[in-house]
Every structure is written in structure tokens, then in C-alpha cells.
C-alpha positions, 0 to 999 in steps of 0.5 A: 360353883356358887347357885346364882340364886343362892341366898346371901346373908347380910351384916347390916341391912341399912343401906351406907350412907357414902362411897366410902361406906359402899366400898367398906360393906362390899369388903366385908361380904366380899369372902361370902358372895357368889362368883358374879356379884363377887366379880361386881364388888370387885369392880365396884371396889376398883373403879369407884371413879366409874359408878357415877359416870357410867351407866349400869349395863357400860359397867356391866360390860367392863367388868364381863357380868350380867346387868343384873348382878349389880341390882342384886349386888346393890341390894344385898347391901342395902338399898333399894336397887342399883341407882340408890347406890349409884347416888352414893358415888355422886359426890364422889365424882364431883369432888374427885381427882379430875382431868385439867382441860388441856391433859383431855384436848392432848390425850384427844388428839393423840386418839385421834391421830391412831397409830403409835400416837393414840397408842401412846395417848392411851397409856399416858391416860392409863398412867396418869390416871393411875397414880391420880387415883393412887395418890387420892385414895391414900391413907395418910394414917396407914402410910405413917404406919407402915413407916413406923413399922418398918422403921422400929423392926429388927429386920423388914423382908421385902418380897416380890416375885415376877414382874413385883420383883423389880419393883421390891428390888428398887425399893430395897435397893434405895432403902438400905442406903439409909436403912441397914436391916432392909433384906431383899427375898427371894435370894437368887435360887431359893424359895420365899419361905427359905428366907423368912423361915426365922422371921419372928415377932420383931420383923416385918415383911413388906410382900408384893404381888399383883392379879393374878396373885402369886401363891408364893406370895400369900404363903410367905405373908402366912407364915410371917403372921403365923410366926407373928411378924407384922405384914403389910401388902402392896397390891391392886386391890382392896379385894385382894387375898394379900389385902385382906390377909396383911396386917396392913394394906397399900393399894395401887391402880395397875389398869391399862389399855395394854396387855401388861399391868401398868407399874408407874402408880405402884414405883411412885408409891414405893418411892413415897414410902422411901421418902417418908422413911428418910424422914422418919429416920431422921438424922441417922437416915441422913448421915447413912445416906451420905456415907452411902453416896460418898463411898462410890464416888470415891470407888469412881463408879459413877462418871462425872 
């Protein structure tokens, strides 16, 4: 266990001059930092919507650490202590994606009503909130990567175990109606590595995992970059293992009052990649599709 007082060694002793500044420098010392200022970066990293709205100590408390930690965390990179970082998220807040009037008065009335209504409020605040905050921090360049990747590979492996299985499933099953080297791993009684064991520098793998991160998950993404496949990494965080090792990474929010992660933001960021799949292929990816929706009407699978 890292000393609580151990010294820390700093990439750049000028303090970043915005958010997104703040969070790129906490990325880069994140690997070095001792296990609470590690924990601080990391809430710091996901709710960056918080830090001008909340004080330090409310912080402290969400993320289980010492006041403290977020004082030394501020000036281990760079500023003077914790409210000269803090200023850095003002505009943030301000400009950021924001709740309507009537979205606030309905979820509070929910909470006010207890019982399955407030719990009901709680999780379409979680929801909401979610894939908001998905949508906003999105990279256009990065999406558009993804796709470009995907689309120019001989094979794509979309991975995902327990609960980012049927989140891989879905998106599989709707991209190989217009893409037809989309390969879905594990296959029913193997292992990840089983699958990719040929993956090779023409491929891709698309892997999936959310905290607490499956090692399953992390080795396949090794040994596809090992083999020199391209990989990209869906996740909850920028200051995940799959985020910091995949070639690309795509977050998602899964925050939520319950006990369960919360999917709605990640199912519509799969589904925005299917999308800009579909124009990506082109005509192609169209005329695939047709085929593919023709053929089981004419199987009469589907009841009119």
C-alpha cells in the first residue's frame, strides 16, 4: 500500500488552465498516484458536473476519502490548493448540459411522493443524467474513428462478458444486418482468447467491460494489441484499465441510485455507433439491410 505521504512526482508544474485540462493532467499521473488521491482523480475524472456545484467535503463524502486528499490531489498538479482547481470547472457548470424547469419540478415531485414513485424519479434522473453527460463529453473525431476502423477491418470481435454481454450481443446483432465480418465472442462454452487467438493486424476488437472491470476482458485487448489489431474499449471511465490500454476509448456514465449499473447511456452509445456505421457503409450497408429485413418477412417470422 502506497504511504499516504509519499512523495509524488509531477509531469508539469503549471497549473491547466481549464476542465479539460484538469482532467487530461489527472489522467496522466493517474498510474502514479497513491491509493486515496488515486480514488480523488477518479471521481474527479467522472463527475467533473460536481466539482463546481459541490463543496469539497459533499465530494469527499461521494467519493469515501479524506477532505484532504483533494487539496493534495489539487496541488500535486499544479495550483495552489483546492478551490484554485475548483475555479477551473466554473464554466463548466455554466455552460454545461443542464436540466429543463419542468425535467427538475417532475423529478421533484416524484421524491416527494416516496415509495416506488420516488424511486421511480431517482432512476429516470440517473438515466437522464447519464446519457446527457454521454452525449456531451463525446468526441466527434473519436466516434468517427472508431467507425473508420471498423468499417475498413477484415474481421471486428465485439467482446463482452456478464452484464456487457448483452450489451455486445445487441450491438452485433444489429451491425451484421448490414455488415457481415461483425463476429460476436465469447461463443457459447469458450473462453475470449479462444475466439481471438487469430486475430491479427487487419482486425479489430471492439471489448466492453464496466467496474468492477473483468480480466477476461483486459487480457483479450492485450493480446489483440499484442497481435497488432486495433482496439477500442467501451467503459464508464477515462481512468479505466480498458480506457488506458485500448488504442481508442469510448466512455459512458453507468451511475445510479440502485444497486445495478445503469445501461441506458451505453445501449445509446452502441446504437450511435451502429448508426454512424450505416452511413459510413454507404449504399452497400444499405442494400445489406434490406436483404436482411426481406428475407424474414418472406420467412414469416415476424406477425403483421
Amino acid at each position: 500500500m502506497s504511504q499516504p505521504n509519499k512523495p509524488l512526482a509531477l509531469i508539469d508544474t503549471r497549473p491547466p488552465q481549464s476542465q479539460e485540462a484538469v482532467v487530461e493532467r489527472l489522467l496522466a499521473v493517474y498510474d502514479d498516484l497513491p491509493g486515496q488521491l488515486q480514488i480523488s482523480a477518479r471521481y474527479l475524472i467522472d463527475h467533473p458536473h460536481e466539482v463546481g456545484l459541490q463543496s469539497m467535503r459533499t465530494l469527499a463524502t461521494n467519493a469515501d476519502v479524506h477532505p484532504n486528499s483533494f487539496v493534495r490531489l489539487a496541488r500535486h498538479i499544479g495550483f495552489d490548493g483546492y478551490d484554485a482547481m475548483r475555479e477551473r470547472f466554473r464554466d463548466f457548470v455554466r455552460g454545461g448540459v443542464g436540466s429543463s424547469p419542468d425535467r427538475v419540478r417532475w423529478l421533484q415531485d416524484m421524491a416527494k411522493k416516496g415509495g416506488s414513485a420516488e424511486i421511480l424519479g431517482s432512476m429516470a434522473s440517473a438515466c437522464l443524467e447519464n446519457t446527457e453527460r454521454m452525449f456531451e463529453q463525446q468526441s466527434i473525431q473519436d466516434l468517427d474513428k472508431a467507425v473508420d476502423w471498423m468499417a475498413a477491418s477484415k474481421r471486428v470481435f465485439v467482446l463482452g462478458l456478464g452484464l456487457a454481454y448483452p450489451l455486445a450481443y445487441n450491438f452485433w446483432y444489429v451491425a451484421r444486418m448490414g455488415f457481415d465480418h461483425f463476429i460476436l465472442t465469447p461463443r457459447h462454452g469458450s473462453q475470449p482468447s479462444d475466439d481471438i487467438i487469430r486475430i491479427d493486424e487487419d482486425d479489430c476488437l471492439l471489448a466492453m467491460t464496466f467496474q468492477p472491470y473483468r480480466r477476461e476482458t483486459l487480457a483479450a485487448v492485450r493480446l489483440a494489441k499484442a497481435r497488432g489489431a486495433k482496439t477500442i474499449g467501451v467503459t464508464d471511465s477515462n481512468a479505466s484499465a480498458l480506457c488506458r490500454e485500448s488504442d481508442l476509448g469510448l466512455v459512458s456514465p453507468t451511475h445510479t441510485p440502485q444497486f445495478f449499473h445503469s445501461n441506458s447511456a451505453v445501449t445509446a452509445l452502441l446504437e450511435s455507433l451502429c448508426a454512424l456505421l450505416v452511413v459510413r457503409g454507404g449504399e452497400r450497408a444499405t442494400a445489406a439491410i434490406e436483404a436482411f429485413n426481406t428475407a424474414r418477412w418472406e420467412a414469416q417470422i415476424y406477425e403483421d
